[in-house]
C-alpha positions in Angstrom: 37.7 19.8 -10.0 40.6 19.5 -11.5 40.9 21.2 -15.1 37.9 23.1 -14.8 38.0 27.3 -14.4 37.5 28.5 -11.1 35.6 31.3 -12.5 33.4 29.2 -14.6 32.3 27.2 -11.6 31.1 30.1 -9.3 29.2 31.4 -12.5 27.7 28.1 -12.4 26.5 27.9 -8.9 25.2 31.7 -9.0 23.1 30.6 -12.0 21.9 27.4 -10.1 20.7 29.2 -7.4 19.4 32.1 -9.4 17.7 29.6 -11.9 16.5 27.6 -9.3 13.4 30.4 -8.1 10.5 29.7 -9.6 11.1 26.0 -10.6 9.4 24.8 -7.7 9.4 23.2 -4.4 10.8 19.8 -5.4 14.5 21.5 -5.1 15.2 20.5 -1.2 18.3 21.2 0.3 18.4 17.1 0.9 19.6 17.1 -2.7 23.1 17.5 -2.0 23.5 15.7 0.8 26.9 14.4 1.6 27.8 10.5 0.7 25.3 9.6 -2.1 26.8 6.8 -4.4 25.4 6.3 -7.6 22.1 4.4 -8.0 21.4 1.3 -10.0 17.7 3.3 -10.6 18.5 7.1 -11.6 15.5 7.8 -14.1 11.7 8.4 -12.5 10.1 6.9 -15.4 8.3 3.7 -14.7 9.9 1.1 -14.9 9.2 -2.9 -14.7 8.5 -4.4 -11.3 10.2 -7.6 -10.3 7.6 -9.6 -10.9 3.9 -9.4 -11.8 2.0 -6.8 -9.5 -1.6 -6.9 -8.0 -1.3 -3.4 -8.0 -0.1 -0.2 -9.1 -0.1 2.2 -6.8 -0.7 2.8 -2.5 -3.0 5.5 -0.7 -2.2 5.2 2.5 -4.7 6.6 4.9 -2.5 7.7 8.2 -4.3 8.2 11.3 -2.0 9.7 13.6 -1.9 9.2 17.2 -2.3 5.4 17.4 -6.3 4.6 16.8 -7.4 1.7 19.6 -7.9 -1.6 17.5 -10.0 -2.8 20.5 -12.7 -0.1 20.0 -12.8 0.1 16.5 -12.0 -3.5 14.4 -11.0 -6.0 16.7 -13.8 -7.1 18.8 -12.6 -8.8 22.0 -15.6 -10.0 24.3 -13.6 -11.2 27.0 -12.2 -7.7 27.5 -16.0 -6.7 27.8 -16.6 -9.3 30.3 -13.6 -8.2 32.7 -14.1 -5.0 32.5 -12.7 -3.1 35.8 -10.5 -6.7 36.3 -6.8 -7.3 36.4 -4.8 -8.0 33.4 -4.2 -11.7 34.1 -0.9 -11.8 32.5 2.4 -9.3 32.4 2.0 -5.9 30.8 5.3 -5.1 28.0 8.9 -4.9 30.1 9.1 -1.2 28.1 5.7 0.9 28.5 5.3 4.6 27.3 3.1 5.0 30.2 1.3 2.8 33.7 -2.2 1.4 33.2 -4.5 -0.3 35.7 -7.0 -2.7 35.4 -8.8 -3.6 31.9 -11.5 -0.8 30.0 -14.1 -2.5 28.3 -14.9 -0.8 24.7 -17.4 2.2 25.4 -18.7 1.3 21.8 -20.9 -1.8 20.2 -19.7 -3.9 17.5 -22.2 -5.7 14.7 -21.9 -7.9 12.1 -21.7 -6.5 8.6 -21.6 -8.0 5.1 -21.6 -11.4 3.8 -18.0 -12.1 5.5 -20.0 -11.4 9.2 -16.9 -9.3 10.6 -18.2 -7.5 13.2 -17.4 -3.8 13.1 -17.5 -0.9 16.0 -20.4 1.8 15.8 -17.8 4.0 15.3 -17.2 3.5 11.7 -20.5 2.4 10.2 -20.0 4.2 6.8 -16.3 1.7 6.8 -18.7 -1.1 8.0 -20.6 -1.1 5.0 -17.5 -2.0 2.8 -16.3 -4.5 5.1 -16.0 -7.3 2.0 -14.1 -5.4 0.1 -11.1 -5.2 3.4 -8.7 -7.3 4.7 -7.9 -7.0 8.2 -4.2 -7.1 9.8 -5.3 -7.7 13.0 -1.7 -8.7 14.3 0.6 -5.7 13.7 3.5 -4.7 16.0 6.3 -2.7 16.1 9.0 -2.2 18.6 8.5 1.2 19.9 5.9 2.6 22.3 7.0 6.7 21.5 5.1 8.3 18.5 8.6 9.8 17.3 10.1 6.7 17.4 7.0 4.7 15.9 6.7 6.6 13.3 9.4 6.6 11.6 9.4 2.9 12.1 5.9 2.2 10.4 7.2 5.1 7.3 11.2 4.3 6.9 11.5 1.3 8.9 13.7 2.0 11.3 13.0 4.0 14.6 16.6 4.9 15.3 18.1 5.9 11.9 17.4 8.4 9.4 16.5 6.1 6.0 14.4 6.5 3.0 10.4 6.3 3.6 8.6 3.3 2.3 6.8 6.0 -0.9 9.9 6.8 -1.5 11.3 2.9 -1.6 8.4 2.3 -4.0 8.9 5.0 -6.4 12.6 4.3 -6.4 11.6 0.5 -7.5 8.5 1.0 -10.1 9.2 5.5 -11.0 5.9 7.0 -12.0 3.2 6.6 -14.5 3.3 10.1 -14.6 6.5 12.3 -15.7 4.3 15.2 -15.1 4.0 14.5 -11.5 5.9 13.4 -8.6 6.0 10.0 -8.3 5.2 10.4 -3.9 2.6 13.0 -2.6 1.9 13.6 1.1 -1.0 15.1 1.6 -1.2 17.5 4.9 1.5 15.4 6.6 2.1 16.0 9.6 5.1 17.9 10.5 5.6 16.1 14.2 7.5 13.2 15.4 10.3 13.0 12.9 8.3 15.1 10.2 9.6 15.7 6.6 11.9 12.1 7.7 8.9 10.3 7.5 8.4 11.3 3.3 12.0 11.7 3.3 14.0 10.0 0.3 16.9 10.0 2.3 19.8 8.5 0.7 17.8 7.7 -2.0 17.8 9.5 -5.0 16.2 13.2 -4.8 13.9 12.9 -6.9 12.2 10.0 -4.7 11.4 12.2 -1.7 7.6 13.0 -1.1 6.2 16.0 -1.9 4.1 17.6 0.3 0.7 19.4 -0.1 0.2 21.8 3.2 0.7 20.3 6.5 -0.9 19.1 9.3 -1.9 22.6 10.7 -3.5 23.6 7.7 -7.3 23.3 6.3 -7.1 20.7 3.4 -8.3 24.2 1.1 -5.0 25.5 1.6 -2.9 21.9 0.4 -1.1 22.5 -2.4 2.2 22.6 -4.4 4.1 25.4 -3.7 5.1 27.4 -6.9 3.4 25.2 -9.0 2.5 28.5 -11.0 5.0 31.4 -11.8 3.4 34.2 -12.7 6.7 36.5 -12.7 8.6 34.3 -15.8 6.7 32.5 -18.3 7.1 29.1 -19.7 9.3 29.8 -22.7 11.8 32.0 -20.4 11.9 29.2 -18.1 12.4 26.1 -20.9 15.7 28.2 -21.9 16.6 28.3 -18.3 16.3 24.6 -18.2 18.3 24.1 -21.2 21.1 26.8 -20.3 21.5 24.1 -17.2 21.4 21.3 -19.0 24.3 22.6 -21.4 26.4 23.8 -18.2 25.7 20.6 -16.4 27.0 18.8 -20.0 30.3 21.0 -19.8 30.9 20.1 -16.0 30.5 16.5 -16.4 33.1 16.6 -19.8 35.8 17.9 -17.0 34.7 16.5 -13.9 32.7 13.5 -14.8 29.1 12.7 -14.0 27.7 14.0 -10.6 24.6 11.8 -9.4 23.5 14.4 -7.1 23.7 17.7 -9.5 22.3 14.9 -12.0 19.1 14.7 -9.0 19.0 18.2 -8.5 18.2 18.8 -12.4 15.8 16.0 -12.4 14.1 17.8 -9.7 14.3 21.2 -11.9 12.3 19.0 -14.7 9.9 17.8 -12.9 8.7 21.4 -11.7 8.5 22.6 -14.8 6.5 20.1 -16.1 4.3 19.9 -12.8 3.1 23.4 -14.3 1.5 22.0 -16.4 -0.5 19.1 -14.8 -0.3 19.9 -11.0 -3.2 23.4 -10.8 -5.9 21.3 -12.6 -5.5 18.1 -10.3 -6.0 20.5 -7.0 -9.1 22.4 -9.0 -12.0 19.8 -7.9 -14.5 22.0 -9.3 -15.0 19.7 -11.6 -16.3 17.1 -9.8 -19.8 16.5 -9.7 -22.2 17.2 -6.3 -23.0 13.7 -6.1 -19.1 12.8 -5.8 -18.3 15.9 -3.2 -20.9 14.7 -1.1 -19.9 11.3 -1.4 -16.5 12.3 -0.2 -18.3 14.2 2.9 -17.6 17.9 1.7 -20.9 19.2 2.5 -20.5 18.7 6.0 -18.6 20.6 8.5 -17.4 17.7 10.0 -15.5 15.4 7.0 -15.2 18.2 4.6 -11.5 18.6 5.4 -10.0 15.0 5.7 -12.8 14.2 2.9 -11.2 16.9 0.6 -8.0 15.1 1.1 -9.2 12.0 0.2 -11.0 13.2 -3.0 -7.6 14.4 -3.8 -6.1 11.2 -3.6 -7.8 9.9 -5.8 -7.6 12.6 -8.6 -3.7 11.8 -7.8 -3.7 8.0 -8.0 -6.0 8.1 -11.6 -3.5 10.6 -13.0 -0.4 8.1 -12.3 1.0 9.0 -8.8 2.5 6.2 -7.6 2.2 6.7 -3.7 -0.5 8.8 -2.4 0.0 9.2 1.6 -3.6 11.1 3.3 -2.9 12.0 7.3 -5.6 12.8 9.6 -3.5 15.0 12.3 -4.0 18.2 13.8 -0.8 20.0 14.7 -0.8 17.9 17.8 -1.7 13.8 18.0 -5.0 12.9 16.3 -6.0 10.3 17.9 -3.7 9.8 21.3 -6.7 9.5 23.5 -4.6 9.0 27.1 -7.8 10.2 28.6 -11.3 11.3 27.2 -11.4 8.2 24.7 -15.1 8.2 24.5 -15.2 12.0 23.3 -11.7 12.1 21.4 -12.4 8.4 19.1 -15.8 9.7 18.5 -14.7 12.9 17.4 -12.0 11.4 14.7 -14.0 8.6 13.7 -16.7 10.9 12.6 -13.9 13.1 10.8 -12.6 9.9 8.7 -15.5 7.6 8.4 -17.3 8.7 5.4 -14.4 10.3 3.3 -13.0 6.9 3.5 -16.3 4.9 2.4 -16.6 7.5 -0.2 -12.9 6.9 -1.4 -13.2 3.5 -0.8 -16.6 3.4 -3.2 -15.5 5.9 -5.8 -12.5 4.0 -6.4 -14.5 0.7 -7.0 -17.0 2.3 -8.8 -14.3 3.8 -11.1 -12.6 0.4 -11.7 -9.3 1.9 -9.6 -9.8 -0.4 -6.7 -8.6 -3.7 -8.4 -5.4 -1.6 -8.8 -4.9 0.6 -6.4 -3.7 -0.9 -3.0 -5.8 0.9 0.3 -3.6 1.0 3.2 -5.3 2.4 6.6 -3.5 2.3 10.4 -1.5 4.2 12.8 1.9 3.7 14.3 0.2 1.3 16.9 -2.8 0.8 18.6 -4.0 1.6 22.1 -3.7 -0.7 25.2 -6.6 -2.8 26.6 -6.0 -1.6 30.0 -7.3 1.9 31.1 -4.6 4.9 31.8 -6.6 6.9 34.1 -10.2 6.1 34.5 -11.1 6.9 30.8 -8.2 6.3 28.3 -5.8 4.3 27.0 -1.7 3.9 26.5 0.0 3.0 23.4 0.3 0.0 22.5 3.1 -1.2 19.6 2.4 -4.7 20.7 -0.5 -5.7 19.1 -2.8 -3.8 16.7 -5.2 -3.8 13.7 -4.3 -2.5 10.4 -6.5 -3.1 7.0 -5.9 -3.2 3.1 -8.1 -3.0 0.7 -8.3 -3.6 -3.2 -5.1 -4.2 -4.7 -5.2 -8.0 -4.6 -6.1 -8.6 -1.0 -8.7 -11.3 0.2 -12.0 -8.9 0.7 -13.9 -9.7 3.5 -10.7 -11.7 5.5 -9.5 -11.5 9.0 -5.6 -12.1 9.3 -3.9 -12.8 12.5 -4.8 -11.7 15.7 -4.2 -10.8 19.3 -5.0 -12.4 22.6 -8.3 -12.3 24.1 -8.0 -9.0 25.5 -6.2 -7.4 22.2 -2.5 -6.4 24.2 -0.1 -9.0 21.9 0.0 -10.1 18.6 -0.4 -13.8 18.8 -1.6 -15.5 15.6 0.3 -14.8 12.1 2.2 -12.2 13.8 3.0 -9.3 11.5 5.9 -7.1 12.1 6.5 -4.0 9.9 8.9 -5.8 8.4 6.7 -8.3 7.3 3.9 -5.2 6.8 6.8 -3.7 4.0 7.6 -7.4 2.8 3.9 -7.6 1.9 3.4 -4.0 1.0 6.3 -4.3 -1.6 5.2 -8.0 -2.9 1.7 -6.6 -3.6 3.2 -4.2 -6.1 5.5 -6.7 -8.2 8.9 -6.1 -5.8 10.8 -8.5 -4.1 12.1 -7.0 -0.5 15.4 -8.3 -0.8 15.8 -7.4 -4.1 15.1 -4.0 -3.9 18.3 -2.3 -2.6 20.4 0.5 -2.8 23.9 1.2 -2.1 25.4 3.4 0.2 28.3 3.8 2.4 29.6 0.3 1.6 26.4 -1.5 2.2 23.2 -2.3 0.7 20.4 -0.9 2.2 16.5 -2.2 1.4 13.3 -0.9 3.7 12.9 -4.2 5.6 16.8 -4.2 7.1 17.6 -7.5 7.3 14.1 -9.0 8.0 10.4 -9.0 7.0 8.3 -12.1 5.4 5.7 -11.7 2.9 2.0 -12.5 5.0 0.7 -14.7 1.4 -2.3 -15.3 3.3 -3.6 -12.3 2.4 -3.5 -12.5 -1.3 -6.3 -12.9 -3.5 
């Protein structure tokens, strides 16, 4: 601080935080966290990838809770045929919970589409795009708690606080869209590590997601906070933005440039210019009846998670980089320890024709080849029962799918063993999951770093492979 008026400072901070109401939600008090070093990446404009993409931009549909690959994607006759039998080899060293003997899938599976995967009855709307999705069926993590897996399947690490993977993304490729955020979360859920898991951490500010509602709130009610202000209008609030920008100037004569005052302005931008843009991407009233039934809103049932949806997709044709959808209630969706027949059917109902809808509304729209479809949960569920009608989690093995972007439609990768507990074939860590994830949009994984506190830091650690054989 040296050289610079003690009184002039303190009329600076007043006039931050004075200036700062009104100018949105995008000003977290992560913004000045301690120990950021300057980034290689500062500006959220797009920028070039490292090398040619398949595709632009990620929804990720999230289903909390840890859906059961065995009952829903990954058919495993054998575990039908030993139903009520002992597992024939060891269960993990580390289990969240005990299990008995195997639980054959309450549901039946059929073949759909000219690829023949077979597909449980508890997604036939899904089913019927089954060409157009490419199945992970050999996923695993390393933790068996929903806190812990979590944040490993959204930051990559289960143990430390680091930047989320939308964040990671928009750091590497910005937005299409200055009048956006680059990463929307749409009714995240606000359990199990929470606002970590859209976090930009050491990142950059203007990286970190931004949420619309939560979890414990109807999609109606998911939108941007302040996006409007009624109380000062938009000239008032340009000069405010320029008054800052001129004091920020004057600091940076005396003290030199300040990354994270330099983020915190950014974020300032960027909610003035949301003003613009933001109201009329929430407003689906113009949509037509065919596409809001499409999307399941004229049913009780999908109306919510199909609103979210719908909205993910006016976000991703307007530029939004990383669109993240999370069906969660304000507990765990879909951690069915007992009651699985009831609780799967009940979710799978809630999410299966939203996501045919987005699924075809995006082909139909000519977004698909583009746009990258992610759909999965922080694990699966065990093959063994936990009680007499549900299941444990199960990190070691599970199904995840993609779909557009430049995936192989219609493809089965990797697998589990005959009863779906371990990933055997092309095993996929999340490691490798990011690796792939990041490849598909044009960035190399160990490439895209960032340093802080001495080291360079990238979403896979020090691991992940790209899976290749999943690519077009």
């Amino acid at each position: 601080m040296t050289g610079l008026p003690t009184f002039r400072f303190c009329e600076r901070r007043t006039m931050l935080k004075r200036a700062a109401v009104g100018f949105g939600h995008l000003a977290f008090s992560a913004l000045l966290a301690d120990g950021a070093e300057s980034p290689d990446r500062a500006s959220d404009a797009a920028r070039l990838p490292h090398f040619r993409p398949r595709a632009r931009r990620v929804i990720f549909l999230f289903m909390k809770g840890g859906p059961s690959h065995v009952d829903t994607f990954e058919f495993k006759p054998r575990l039908q045929q030993d139903d009520g039998k002992e597992l024939p080899f060891d269960k993990p060293r580390v289990q969240f919970a005990p299990t008995g003997k195997l639980l054959r899938s309450p549901w039946r599976f059929r073949h759909y589409g000219q690829s023949g995967i077979q597909i449980s009855e508890l997604f036939p709307h899904v089913a019927n795009h089954v060409d157009d999705i490419c199945f992970l069926h050999s996923v695993h993590g390393t933790n068996a708690a929903h806190g812990g897996a979590l944040l490993k399947l959204h930051t990559g690490s289960d143990t430390f606080v680091r930047p989320s993977m939308g964040s990671w993304i928009t750091f590497g490729l910005g937005t299409d869209n200055e009048n956006l955020p680059g990463f929307i979360t749409i009714c995240p859920t606000l359990a199990h590590g929470g606002v970590k898991n859209w976090s930009s951490a050491f990142l950059p500010a203007q990286f970190q997601g931004t949420p619309l509602g939560n979890a414990s709130l109807p999609a109606t009610e998911a939108r941007l906070k302040y996006a409007t202000n009624a109380a000062v209008s938009r000239s008032t609030q340009q000069l405010q933005i320029d008054l800052l920008r001129e004091f920020n100037a004057d600091y940076e004569q005396v003290a030199g440039a300040h990354d994270m005052l330099d983020a915190r302005m950014k974020s300032f931008e960027l909610a003035f210019r949301m003003q613009t843009e933001a109201p009329e991407v929430e407003d689906i009233s113009d949509e037509s009846q065919a596409t809001l039934k499409l999307y399941g809103l004229d049913n009780d049932v999908t109306k919510d998670f199909g609103r979210q949806c719908l909205l993910a997709r006016r976000f991703a044709e307007r530029g939004v980089r990383f669109i993240q959808v999370t069906h969660s209630d304000s507990h765990v969706q879909w951690d069915q320890h007992s009651d699985l027949l009831q609780g799967h059917t009940k979710n799978a109902a809630e999410v299966d024709r939203p996501i045919a809808g987005l699924l075809a509304d995006l082909k139909q729209r000519g977004l698909l080849d583009d746009t990258l479809v992610l759909w999965g949960g922080e694990f699966g569920r065990t093959p063994t029962a936990q009680g007499t009608n549900g299941r444990d989690h199960n990190p070691e093995g599970f199904t995840m799918w993609m779909a557009g972007g430049g995936v192989k439609g219609g493809f089965r990768y990797g697998a589990t063993d005959e009863y779906g507990y371990y990933a055997v074939e092309d095993k996929m860590h999340i490691n490798d999951l990011h690796a792939t994830l990041l490849h598909i949009l044009g960035l190399d994984h160990e490439r895209l770093t960032y340093r802080f506190a001495g080291r360079d830091f990238r979403l896979t650690d020090i691991a992940g492979s790209v899976a290749h054989g999943i690519l077009a």
